[in-house]
N, C-alpha and C positions, 0 to 999 in steps of 0.2 A: 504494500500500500504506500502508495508518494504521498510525503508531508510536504507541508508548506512552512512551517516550522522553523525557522533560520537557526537556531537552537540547534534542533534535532537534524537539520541539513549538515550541517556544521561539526555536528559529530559521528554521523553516519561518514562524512567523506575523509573526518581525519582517522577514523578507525579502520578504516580500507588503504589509509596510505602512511599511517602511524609509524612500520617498521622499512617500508621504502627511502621514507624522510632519514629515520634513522640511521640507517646505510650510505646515507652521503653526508647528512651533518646531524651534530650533536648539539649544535646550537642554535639550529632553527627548528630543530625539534625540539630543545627546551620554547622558544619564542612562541611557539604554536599551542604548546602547553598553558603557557601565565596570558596568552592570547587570548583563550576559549573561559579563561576564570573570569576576563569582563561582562558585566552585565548584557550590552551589548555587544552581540559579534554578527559579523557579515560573510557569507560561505565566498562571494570573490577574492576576500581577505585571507580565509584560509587556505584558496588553490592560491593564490599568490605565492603564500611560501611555499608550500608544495612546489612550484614551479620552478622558487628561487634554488630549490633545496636540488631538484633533477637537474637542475642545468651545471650543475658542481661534478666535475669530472670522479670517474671512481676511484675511492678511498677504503684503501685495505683492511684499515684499521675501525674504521667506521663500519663498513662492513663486516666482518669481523664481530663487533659489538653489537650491531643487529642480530644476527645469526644466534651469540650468547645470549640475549634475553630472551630470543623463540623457545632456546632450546629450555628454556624455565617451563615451558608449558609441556614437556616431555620428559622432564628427570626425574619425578616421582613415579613415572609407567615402565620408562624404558627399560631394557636389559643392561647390565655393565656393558657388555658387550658392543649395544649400539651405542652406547654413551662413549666409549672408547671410537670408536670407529668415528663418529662424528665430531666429537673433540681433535683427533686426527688428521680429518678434514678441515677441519679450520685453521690447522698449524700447516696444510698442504697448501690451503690459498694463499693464506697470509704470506707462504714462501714464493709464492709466486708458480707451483708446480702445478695448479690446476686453475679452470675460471669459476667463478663465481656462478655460473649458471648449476656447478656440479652439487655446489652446498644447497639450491632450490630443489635440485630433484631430491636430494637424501631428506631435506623437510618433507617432499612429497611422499615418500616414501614410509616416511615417521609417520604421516597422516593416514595413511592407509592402513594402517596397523592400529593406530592410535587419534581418533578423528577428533576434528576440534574444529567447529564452525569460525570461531575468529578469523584461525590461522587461514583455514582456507580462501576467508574474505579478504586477502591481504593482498595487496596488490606487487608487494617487494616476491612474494611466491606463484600468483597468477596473474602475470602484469599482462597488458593485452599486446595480442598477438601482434609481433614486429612485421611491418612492412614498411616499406620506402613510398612515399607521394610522387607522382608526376610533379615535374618542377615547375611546370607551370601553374600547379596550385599550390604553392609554398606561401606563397605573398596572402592566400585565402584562407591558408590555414588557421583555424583558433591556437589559442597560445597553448594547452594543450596537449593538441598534436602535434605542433611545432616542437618545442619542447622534447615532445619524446622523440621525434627524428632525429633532434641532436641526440637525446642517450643511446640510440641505435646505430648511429653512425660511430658513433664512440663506440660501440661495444664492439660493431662489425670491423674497424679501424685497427683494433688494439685484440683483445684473446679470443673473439670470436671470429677473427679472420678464419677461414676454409673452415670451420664447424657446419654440418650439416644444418639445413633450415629450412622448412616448407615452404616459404614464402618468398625468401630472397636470396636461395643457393644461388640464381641467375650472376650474382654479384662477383663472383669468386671466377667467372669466368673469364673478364676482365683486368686490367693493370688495375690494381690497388688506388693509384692515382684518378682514373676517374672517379671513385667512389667520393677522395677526398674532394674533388672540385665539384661533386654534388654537396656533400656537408658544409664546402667554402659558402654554396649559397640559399645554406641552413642556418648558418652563424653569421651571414649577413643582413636577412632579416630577423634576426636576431636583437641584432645589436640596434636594427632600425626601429627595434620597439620598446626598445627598452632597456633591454638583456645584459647583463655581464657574460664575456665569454672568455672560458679560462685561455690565454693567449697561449699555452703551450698547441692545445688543438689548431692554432692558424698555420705552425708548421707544418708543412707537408712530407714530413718525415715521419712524425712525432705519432705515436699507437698509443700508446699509454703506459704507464710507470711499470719498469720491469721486462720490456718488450721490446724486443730489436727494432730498429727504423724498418722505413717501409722498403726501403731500399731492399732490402733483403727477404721481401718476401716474391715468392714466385704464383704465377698464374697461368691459365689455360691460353693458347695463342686466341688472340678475335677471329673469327671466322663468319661472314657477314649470312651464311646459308647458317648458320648455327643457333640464330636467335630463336624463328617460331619452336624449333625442336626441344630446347633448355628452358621456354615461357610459354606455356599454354594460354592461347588467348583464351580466357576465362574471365570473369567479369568480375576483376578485382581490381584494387590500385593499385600498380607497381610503378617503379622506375625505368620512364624510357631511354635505352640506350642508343637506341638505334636512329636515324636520320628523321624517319617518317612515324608519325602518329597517327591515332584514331580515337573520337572518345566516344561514349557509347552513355547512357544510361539506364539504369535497374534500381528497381524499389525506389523513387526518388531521389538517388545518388549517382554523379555523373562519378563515372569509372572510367579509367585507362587501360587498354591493352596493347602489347606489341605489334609493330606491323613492321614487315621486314623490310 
């Protein structure tokens, strides 16, 4: 049932993104906190920080500390066993030997054993499904999705390079370098609205903390017969690579697909 509630709006959306914020700052998740203690409060106020908080590149440690107060909601059920196993995990991210997606699946995992409505309301565990926008709707994007393009392009940038992914394997087929000069003009309407953007992401080198430059990563040759075969025109939004476009709409959403 949808409230109108500014109140109850307000913490219905910070409890869905309560340990995401967590995960990149500890101090705008305190801010969010003595935020919602005022008498009044305003739910644009609260995605604001939210906003402020995703646009903050990933932080190991912060991370890390999200990860520790889920696992609160698991140490009275689990076995030593998984508690060992997931504390191990966290000293594996933390070193930099695995990515952060791998600590979401072992929550996921915890949750099927051991269910918990919160957790699974959480958006740092079931964020929405990553895809890339046409760039020609970037400039129309709400702040948002915007927003989350940048964290996607940062994740796909930095340890989720060549990781499998439903939606945007197409990417990995490609020089590294275009992906960045799509993100260059993610983070320039960005900056056009407002946005701080961490300046180390403007180099076109720069993956993220612990991660070889881009220079050094390798890709599939372009092959211009390659594209319909690797993107099913299917009626979703993706990133067009290719010369020529086509837009189409469904369900009241104008969508993009490939044309070769």
């Amino acid at each position: 049932m949808t409230t109108t509630n500014p109140r109850r709006q307000c913490e219905r959306l910070w409890a869905a993104n309560k340990y995401l914020v967590l995960s990149h700052s500890n101090k705008i998740y305190l801010e969010i906190r003595n935020y919602l203690k005022n008498e009044e409060v305003s739910l644009d106020q609260v995605q604001a920080y939210i906003d402020q908080a995703l646009a903050l590149p990933e932080n190991p440690g912060q991370v890390v500390n999200a990860f520790q107060h889920i696992w609160g909601y698991f140490k009275k059920k689990a076995t030593a066993s998984e508690k060992e196993k997931f504390m191990a995990q966290l000293d594996s991210y933390a070193a930099g030997q695995i990515p952060q997606h791998s600590l979401v699946e072992s929550v996921k995992e915890l949750l099927s054993k051991y269910p918990n409505r919160y957790l699974e309301e959480s958006t740092l565990i079931n964020g929405v499904q990553m895809r890339l926008w046409h760039q020609e709707l970037i400039a129309k994007l709400p702040r948002q999705q915007l927003l989350g393009q940048h964290r996607e392009c940062c994740a796909l940038r930095g340890k989720g390079w060549q990781r499998k992914h439903a939606t945007v394997n197409y990417v990995f087929d490609y020089s590294p370098y275009r992906l960045f000069k799509y993100h260059e003009l993610i983070m320039q309407e960005m900056t056009k609205r407002g946005y701080r953007v961490s300046p180390e992401w403007l180099d076109k080198e720069y993956r993220a903390s612990r991660c070889q430059p881009m220079i050094s990563l390798k890709w599939r040759s372009y092959q211009p017969s390659f594209i319909l075969s690797t993107i099913p025109p299917i009626y979703r939004n993706v990133w067009i690579i290719s010369s020529k476009k086509e837009s189409s709409s469904k369900g009241g959403k104008r969508c993009i697909y490939l044309s070769g």
